[in-house]
MARBA-3410 file (N, C-alpha, C, O; in Angstrom, 1 decimal):
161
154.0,11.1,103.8,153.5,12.4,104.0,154.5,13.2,104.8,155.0,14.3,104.4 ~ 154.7,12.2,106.4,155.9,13.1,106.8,157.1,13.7,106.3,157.7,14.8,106.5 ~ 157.5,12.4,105.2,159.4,12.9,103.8,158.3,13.7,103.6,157.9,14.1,104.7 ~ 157.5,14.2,102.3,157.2,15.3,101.6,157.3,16.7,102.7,157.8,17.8,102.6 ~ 156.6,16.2,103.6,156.8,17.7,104.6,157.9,18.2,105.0,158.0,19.4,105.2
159.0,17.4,105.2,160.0,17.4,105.4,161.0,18.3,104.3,161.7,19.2,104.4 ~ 160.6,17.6,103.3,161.1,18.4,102.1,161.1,19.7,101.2,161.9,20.2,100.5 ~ 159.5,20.3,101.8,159.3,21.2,101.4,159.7,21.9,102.7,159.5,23.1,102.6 ~ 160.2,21.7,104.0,160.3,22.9,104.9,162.1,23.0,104.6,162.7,24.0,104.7 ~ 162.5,21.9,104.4,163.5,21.9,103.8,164.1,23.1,102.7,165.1,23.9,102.8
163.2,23.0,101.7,163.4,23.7,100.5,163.1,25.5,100.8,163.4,26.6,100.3 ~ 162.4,25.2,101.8,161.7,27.0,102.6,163.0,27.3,103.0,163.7,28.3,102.7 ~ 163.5,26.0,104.1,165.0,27.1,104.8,165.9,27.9,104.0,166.2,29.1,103.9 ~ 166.2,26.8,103.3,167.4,26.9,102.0,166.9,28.1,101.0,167.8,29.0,100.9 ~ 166.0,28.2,100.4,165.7,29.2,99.8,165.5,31.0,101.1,165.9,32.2,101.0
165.0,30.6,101.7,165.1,32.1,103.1,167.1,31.8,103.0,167.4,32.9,103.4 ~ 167.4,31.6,102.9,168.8,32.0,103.8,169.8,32.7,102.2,170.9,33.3,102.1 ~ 169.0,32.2,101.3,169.5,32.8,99.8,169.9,34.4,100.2,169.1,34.8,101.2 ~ 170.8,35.5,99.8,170.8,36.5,100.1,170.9,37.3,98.5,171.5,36.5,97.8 ~ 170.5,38.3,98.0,170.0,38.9,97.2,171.2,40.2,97.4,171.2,40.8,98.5
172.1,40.5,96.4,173.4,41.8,96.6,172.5,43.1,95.9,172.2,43.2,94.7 ~ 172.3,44.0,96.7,171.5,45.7,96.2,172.3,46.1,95.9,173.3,46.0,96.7 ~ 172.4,46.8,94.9,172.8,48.0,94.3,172.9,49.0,94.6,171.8,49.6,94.2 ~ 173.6,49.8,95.1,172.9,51.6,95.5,173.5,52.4,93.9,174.4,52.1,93.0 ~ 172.8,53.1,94.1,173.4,54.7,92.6,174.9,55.1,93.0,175.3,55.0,94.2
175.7,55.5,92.0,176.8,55.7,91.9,176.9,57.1,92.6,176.2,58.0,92.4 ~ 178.1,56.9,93.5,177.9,58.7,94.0,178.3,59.7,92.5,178.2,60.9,92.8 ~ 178.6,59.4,91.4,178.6,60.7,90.8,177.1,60.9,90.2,176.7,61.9,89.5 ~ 176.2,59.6,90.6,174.8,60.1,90.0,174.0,61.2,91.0,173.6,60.9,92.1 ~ 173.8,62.5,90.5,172.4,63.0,91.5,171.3,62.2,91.5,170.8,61.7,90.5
170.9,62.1,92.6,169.4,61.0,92.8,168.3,62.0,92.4,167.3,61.3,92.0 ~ 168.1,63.3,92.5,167.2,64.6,92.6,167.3,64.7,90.9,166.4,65.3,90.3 ~ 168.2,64.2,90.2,168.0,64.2,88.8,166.6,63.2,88.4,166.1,62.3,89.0 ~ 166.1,63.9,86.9,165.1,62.9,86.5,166.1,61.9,85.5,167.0,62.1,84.7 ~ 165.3,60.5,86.2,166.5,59.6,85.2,165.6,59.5,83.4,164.4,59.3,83.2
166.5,59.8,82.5,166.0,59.7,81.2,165.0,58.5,80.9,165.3,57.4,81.3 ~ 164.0,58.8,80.2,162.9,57.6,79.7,161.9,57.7,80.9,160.7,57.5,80.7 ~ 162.3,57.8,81.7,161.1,57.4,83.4,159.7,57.4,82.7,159.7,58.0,81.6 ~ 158.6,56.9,82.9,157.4,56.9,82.5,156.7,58.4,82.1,156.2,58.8,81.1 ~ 157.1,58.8,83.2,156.2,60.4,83.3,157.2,61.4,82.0,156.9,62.6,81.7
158.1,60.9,81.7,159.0,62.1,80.8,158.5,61.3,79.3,158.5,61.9,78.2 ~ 158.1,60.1,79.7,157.8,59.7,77.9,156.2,59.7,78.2,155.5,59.6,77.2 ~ 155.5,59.8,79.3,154.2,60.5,79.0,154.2,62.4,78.5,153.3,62.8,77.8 ~ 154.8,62.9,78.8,155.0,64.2,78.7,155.1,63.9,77.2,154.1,63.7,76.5 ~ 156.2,63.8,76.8,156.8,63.8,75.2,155.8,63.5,74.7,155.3,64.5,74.2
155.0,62.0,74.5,153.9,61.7,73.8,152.7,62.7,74.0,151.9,62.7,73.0 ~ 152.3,63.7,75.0,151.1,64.5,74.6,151.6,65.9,74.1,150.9,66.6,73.4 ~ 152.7,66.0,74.4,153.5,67.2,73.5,153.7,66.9,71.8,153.5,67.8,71.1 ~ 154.0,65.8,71.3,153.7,65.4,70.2,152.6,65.0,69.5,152.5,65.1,68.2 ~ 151.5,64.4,70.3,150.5,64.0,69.7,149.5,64.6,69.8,149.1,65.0,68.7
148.6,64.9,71.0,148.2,66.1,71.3,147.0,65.6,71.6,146.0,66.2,71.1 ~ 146.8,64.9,72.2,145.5,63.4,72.5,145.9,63.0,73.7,147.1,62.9,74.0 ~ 145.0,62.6,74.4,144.9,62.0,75.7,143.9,60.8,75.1,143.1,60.9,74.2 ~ 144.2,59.6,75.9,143.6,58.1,76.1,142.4,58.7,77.2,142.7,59.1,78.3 ~ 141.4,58.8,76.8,140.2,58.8,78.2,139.7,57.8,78.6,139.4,57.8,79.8
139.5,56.3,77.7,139.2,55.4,78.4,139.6,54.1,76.8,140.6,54.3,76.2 ~ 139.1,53.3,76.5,139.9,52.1,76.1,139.6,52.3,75.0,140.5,51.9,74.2 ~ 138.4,53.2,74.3,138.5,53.6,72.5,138.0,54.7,72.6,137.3,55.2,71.7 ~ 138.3,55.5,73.7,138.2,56.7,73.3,139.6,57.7,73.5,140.5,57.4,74.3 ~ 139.5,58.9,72.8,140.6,59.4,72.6,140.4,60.9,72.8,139.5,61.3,72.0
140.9,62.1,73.6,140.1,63.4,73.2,141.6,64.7,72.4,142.6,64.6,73.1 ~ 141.7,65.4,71.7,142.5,66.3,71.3,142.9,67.3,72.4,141.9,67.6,73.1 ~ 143.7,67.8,72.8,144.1,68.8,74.0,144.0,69.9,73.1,144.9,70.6,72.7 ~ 142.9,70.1,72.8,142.6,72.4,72.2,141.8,72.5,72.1,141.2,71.4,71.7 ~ 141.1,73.6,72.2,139.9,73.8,72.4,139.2,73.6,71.4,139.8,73.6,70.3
137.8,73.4,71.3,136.9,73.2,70.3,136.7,74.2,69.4,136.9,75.3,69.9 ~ 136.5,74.3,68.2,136.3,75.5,67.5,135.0,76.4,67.6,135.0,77.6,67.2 ~ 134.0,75.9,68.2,132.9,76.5,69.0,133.5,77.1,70.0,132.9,78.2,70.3 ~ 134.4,76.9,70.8,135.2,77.7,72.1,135.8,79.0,71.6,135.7,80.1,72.0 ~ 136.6,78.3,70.3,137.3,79.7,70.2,136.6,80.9,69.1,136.7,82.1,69.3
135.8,80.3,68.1,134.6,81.1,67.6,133.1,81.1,68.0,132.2,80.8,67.3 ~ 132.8,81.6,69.5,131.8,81.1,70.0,130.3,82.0,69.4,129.4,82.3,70.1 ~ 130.4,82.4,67.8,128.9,82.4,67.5,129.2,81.7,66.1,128.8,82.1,65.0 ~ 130.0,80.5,66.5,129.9,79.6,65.7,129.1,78.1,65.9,129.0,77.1,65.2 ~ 128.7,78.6,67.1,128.4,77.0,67.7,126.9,76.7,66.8,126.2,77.6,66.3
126.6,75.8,66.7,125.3,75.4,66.2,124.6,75.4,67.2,125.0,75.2,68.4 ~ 123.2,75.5,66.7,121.9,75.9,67.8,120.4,75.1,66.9,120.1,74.9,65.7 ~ 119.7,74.8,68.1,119.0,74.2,67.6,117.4,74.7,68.7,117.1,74.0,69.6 ~ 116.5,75.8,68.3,116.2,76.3,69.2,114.6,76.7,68.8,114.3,76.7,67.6 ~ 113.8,77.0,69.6,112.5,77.4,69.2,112.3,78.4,70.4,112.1,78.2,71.6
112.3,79.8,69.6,112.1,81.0,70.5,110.2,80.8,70.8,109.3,80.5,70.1 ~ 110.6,81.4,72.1,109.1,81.7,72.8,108.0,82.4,72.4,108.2,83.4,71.8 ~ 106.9,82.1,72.5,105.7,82.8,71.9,105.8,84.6,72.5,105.8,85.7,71.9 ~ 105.7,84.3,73.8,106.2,85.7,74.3,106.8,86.5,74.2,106.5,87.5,74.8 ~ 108.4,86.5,73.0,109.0,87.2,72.4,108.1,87.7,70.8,108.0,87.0,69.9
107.8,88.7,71.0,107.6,89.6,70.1,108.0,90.2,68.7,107.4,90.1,67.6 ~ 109.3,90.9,69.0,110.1,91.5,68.2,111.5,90.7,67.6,111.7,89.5,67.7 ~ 112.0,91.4,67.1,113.6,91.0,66.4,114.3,91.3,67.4,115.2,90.5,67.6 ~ 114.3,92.1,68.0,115.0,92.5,68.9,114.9,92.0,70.1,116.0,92.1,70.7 ~ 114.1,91.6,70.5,113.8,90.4,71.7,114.1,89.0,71.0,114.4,88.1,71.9
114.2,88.6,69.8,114.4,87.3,69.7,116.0,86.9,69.4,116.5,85.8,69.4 ~ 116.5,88.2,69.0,117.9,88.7,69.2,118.0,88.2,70.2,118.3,87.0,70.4 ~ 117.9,89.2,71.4,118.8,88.8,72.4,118.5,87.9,73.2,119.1,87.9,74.3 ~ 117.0,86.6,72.7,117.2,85.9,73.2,118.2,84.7,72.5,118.3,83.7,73.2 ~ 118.8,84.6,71.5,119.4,83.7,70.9,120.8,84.0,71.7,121.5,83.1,71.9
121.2,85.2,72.0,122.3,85.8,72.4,122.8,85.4,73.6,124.0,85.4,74.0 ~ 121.7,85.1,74.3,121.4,84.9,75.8,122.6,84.0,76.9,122.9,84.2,78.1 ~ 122.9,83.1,76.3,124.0,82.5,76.6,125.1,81.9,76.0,125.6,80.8,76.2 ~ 125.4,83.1,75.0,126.7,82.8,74.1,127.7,84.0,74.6,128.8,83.8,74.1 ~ 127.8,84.9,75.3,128.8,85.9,76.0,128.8,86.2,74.9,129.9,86.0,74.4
127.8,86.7,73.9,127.5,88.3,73.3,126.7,88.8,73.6,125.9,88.2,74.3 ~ 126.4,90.1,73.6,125.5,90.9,73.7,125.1,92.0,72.4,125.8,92.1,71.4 ~ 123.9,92.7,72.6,123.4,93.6,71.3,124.1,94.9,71.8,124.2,95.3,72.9 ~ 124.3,95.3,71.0,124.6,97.0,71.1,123.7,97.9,71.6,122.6,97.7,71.0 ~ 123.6,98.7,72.3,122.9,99.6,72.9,122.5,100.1,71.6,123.1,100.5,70.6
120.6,99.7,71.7,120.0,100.3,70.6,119.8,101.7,69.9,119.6,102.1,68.7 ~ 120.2,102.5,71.1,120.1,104.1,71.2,121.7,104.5,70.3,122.0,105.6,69.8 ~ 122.7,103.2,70.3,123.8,103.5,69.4,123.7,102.8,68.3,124.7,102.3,67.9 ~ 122.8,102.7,67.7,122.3,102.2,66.4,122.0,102.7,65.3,121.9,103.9,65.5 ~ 121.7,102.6,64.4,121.5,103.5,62.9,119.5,103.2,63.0,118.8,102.2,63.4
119.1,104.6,62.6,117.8,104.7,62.9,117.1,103.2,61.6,116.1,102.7,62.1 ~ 117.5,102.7,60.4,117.1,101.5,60.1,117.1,100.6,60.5,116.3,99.9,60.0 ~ 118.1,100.0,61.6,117.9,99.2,62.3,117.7,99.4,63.4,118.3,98.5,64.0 ~ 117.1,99.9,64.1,116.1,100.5,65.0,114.6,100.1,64.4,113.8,99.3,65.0 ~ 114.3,100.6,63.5,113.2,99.9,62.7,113.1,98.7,62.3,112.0,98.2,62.3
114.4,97.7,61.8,114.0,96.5,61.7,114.0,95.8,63.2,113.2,94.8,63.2 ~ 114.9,96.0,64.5,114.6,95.3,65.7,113.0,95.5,66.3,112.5,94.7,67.1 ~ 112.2,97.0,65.7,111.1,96.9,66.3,110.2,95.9,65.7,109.2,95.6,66.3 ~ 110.5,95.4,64.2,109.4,94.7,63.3,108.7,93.1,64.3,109.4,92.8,65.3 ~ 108.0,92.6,64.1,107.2,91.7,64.7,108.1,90.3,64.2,107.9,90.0,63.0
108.6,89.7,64.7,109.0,88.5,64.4,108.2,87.5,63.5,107.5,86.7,64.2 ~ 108.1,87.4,62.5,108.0,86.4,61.5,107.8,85.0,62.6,108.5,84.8,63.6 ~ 106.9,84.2,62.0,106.6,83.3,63.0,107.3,82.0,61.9,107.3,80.9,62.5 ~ 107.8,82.0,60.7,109.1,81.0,60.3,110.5,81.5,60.8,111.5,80.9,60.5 ~ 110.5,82.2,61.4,111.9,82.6,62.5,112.1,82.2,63.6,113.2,82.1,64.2
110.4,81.6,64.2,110.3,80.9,65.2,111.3,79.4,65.7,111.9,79.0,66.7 ~ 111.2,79.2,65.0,111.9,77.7,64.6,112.9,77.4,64.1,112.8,77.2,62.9 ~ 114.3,77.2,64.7,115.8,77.5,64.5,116.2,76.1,64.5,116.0,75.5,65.5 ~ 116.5,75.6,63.5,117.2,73.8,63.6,118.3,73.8,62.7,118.4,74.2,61.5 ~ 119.4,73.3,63.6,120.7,73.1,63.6,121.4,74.3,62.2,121.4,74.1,60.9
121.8,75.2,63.0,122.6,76.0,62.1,123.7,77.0,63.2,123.6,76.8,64.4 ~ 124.7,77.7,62.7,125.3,78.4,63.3,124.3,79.6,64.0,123.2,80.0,63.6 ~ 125.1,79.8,65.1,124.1,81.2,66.0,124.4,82.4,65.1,123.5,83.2,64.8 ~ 126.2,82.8,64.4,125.7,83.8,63.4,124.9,83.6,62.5,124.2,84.6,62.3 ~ 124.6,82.5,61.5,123.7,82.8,60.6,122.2,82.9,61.3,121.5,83.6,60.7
121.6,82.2,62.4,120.3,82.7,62.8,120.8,84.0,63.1,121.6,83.8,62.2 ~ 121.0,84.8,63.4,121.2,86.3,64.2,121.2,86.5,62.6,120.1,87.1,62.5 ~ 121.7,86.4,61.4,121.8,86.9,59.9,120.6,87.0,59.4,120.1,87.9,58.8 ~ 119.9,85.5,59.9,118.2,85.3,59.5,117.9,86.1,59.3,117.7,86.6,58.2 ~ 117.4,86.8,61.1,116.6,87.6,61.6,116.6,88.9,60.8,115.8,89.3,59.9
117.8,89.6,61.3,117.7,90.6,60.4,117.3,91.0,58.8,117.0,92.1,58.2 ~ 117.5,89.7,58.4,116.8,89.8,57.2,118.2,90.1,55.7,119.4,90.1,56.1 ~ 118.2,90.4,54.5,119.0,90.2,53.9,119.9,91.7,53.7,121.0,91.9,53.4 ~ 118.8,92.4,54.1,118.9,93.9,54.1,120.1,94.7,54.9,120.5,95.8,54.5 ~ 120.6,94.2,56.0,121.3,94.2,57.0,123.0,93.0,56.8,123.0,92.0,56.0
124.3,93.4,57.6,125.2,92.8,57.5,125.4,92.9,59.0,125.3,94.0,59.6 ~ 125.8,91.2,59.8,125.8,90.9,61.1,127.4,91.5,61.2,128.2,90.9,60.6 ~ 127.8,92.4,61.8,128.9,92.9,62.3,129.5,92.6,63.9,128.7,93.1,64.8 ~ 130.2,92.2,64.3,130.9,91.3,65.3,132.0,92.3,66.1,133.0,92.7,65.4 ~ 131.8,92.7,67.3,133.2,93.4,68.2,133.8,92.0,69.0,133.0,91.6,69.9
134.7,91.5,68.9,135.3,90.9,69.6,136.0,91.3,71.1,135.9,90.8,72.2 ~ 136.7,92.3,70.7,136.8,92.9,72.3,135.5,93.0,73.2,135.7,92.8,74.4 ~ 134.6,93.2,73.0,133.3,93.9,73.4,132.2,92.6,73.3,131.1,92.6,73.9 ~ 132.6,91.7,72.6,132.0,90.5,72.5,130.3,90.9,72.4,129.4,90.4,73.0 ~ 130.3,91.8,71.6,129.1,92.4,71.4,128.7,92.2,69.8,129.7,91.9,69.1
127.4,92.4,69.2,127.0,92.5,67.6,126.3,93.8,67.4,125.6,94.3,68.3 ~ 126.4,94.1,66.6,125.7,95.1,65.3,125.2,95.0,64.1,125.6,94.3,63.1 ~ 124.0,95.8,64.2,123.6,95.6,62.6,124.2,96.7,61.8,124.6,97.7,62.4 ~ 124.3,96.5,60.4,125.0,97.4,59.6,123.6,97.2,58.2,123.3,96.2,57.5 ~ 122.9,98.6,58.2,122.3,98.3,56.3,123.1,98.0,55.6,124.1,98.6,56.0
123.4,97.2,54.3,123.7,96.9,53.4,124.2,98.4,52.6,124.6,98.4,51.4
END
């Protein structure tokens, strides 16, 4: 037992007194330079080309925005307006309610559609399952009417046919 101990403190010295020669960078290298390949420069490249981030071990997400973001009365809705809403015009702007549109000042409206926002909401209007928010807003108004869109103003209008 004592040889074996012996031998392994042995083998400790002799290995500690090994010396290892460092390298430093060449003085014509700048150190403040990025060295080519580094991790972070071929992560960069790879999301600049591909356009996907890894979020976790099978999942993957696209870097741009959704097409519901950039057409947002595209998004689908799936919705059952309130007994308390009344009108077209109230059921309008409740579908509107949290998509960053709004209705056009009714008083800037064509006197027919002023008459169809006051009509009583159809109680099969009630009940919105999975479609785009412009085509429910198209529903409503009925066939008679064309849904018109201000983008700047992120506002809608009805138009008679």
């Amino acid at each position: 037992m004592k040889k074996h101990l012996t031998l392994m403190l042995l083998t400790v010295v002799i290995s500690g007194c090994a010396t290892t020669q460092q390298t430093s960078p060449q003085a014509s290298q700048d150190i403040t330079e990025p060295v080519q390949g580094t991790a972070v420069e071929l992560v960069k490249q790879h999301l600049v080309d591909t356009k996907r981030v890894k979020t976790d071990r099978y999942t993957s997400v696209d870097l741009k925005p959704l097409p519901e973001q950039l057409d947002l009365l595209s998004v689908v809705i799936s919705t059952k307006i309130p007994n308390d809403i009344d009108t077209v015009k109230q059921a309008v702007e409740f579908l509107l309610m949290r998509s960053g549109y709004s209705l056009l000042d009714i008083s800037q409206q064509s006197e027919e559609t002023r008459i169809m926002m006051s009509n009583t909401l159809p109680e099969a209007h009630r009940n919105i399952q999975s479609m785009p928010l412009r085509s429910a807003l198209s529903m409503l108004a009925g066939p008679a009417f064309d849904l018109k869109e201000n983008d700047v103003y992120r506002s809608i209008i009805y138009k008679k046919k």
